[in-house]
LUMPA-777961 format. One line per field, with one value per residue: residue number from 0; residue in one letter; x, y, z of N, C-alpha, C in turn. Coordinates in steps of 0.1 Angstrom, whole numbers, plus 2048, in hexadecimal, padded with zeros to 3 digits. Example, Ala and Ser with C-alpha at 12.3 -4.5 7.8 and 13.67 -1.06 7.14 Angstrom:
<sites>
nr: [0:1] .
rest: [a:s] .
n_X: [884:880] .
n_Y: [7C7:7EA] .
n_Z: [84E:847] .
ca_X: [87B:889] .
ca_Y: [7D3:7F5] .
ca_Z: [84E:847] .
c_X: [884:881] .
c_Y: [7DF:800] .
c_Z: [84E:84F] .
</sites>
This chain:
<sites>
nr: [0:1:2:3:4:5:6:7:8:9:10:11:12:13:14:15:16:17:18:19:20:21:22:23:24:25:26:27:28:29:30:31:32:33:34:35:36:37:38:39:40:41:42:43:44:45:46:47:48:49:50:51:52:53:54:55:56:57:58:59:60:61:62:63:64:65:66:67:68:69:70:71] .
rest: [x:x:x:x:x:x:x:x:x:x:x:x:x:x:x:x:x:x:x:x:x:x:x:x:x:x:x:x:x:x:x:x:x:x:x:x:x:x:x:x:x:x:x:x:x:x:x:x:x:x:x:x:x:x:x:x:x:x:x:x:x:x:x:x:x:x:x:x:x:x:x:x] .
n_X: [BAE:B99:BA7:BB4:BA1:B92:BA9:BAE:BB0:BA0:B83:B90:BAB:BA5:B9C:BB0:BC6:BB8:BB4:BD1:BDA:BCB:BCC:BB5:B9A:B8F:B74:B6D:B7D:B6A:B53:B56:B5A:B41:B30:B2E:B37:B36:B1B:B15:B0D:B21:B25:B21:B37:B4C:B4C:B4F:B67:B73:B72:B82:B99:B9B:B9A:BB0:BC5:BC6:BCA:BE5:BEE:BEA:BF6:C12:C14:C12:C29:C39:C38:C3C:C54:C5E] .
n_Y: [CD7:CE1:CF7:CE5:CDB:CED:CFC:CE7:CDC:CCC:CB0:C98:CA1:CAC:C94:C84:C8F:C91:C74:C6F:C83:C7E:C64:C58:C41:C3B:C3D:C48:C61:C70:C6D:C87:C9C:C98:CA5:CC4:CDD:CF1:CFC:CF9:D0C:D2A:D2C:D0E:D06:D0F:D08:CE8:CEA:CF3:CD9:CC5:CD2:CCE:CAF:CAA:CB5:CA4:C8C:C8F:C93:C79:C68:C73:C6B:C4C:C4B:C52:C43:C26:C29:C2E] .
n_Z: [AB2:AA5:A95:A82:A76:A68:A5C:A48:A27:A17:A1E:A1D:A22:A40:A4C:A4A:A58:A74:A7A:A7E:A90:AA4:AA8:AA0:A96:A70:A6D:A89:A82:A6E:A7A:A8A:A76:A6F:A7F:A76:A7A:A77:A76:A93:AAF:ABA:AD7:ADD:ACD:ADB:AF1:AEE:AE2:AFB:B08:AFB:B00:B17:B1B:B0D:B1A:B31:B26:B1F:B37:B43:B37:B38:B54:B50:B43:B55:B67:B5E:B54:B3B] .
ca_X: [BA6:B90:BAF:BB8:B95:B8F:BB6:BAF:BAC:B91:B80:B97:BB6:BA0:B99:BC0:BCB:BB0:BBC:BE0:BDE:BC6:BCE:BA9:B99:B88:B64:B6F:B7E:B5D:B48:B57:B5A:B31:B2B:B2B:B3A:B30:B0D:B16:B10:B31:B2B:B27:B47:B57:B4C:B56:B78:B7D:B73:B8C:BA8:B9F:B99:BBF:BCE:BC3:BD0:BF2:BF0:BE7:C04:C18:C13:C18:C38:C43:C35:C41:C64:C5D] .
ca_Y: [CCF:CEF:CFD:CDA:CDA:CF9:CFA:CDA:CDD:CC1:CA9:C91:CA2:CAA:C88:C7E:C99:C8D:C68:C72:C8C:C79:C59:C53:C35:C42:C40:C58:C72:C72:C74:C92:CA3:C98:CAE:CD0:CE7:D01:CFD:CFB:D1C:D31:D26:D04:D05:D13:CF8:CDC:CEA:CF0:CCF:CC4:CD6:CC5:CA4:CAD:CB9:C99:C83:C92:C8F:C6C:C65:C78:C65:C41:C47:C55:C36:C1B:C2C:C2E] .
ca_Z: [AA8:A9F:A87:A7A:A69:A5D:A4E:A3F:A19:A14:A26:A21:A2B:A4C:A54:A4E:A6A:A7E:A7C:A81:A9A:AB4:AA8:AA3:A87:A69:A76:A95:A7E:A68:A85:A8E:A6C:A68:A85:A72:A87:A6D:A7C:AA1:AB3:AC1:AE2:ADE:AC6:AE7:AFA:AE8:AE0:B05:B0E:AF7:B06:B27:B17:B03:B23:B3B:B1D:B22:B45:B48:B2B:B41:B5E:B4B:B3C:B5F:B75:B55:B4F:B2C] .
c_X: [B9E:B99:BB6:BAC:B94:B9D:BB4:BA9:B9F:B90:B8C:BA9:BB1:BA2:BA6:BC2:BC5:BB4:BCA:BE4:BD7:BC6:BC0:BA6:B8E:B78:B64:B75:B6E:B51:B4B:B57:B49:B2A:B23:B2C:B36:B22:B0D:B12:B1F:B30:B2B:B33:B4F:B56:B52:B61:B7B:B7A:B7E:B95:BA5:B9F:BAC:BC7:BCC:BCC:BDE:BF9:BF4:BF5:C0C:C20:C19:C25:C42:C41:C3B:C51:C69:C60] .
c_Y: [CD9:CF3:CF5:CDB:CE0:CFE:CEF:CDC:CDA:CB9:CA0:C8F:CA5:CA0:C81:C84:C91:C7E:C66:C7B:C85:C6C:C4F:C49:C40:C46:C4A:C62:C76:C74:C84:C9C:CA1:CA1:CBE:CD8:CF1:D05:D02:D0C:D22:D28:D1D:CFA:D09:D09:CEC:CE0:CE9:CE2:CC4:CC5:CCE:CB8:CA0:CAD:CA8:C8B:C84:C8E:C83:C62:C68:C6C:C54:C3F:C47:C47:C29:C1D:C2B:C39] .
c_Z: [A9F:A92:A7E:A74:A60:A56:A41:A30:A0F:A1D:A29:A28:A3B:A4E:A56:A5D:A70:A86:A82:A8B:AA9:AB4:AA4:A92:A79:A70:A80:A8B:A75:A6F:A8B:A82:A65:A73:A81:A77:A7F:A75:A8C:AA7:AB8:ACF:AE3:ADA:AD2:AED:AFA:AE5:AEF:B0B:B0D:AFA:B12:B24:B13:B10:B2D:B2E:B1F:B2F:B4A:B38:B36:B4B:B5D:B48:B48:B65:B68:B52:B40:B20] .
</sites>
């Protein structure tokens, strides 16, 4: 998500990605683009990305897991 923002041209091509890549409603990409990661310090920018990968990875998992136990 970190290099989907700061690629992102303008706000508004951010907030598409954002919509389209986590599936999220306008209001959730905008909450996350009102954060200001500019401001954040480094390590709490580490933080929150890796919470993300584990948040990203468990999402997989549990996808994973549905399509196997549904046969889908």
């Amino acid at each position: 998500m970190h290099e989907l923002l700061y690629a992102a041209e303008d706000v508004d091509t951010a907030k598409a990605r954002l919509m389209e890549g986590f599936e999220w409603t306008e209001h959730q990409a905008l909450a996350v683009l009102d954060l200001q990661q500019r401001r954040l310090p480094a390590a709490e920018r580490r933080r929150i990305i890796d919470v993300l990968a584990d948040v990203d990875a468990r999402i997989a998992e549990l996808t994973a897991r549905v399509t196997r136990d549904h046969g889908e």
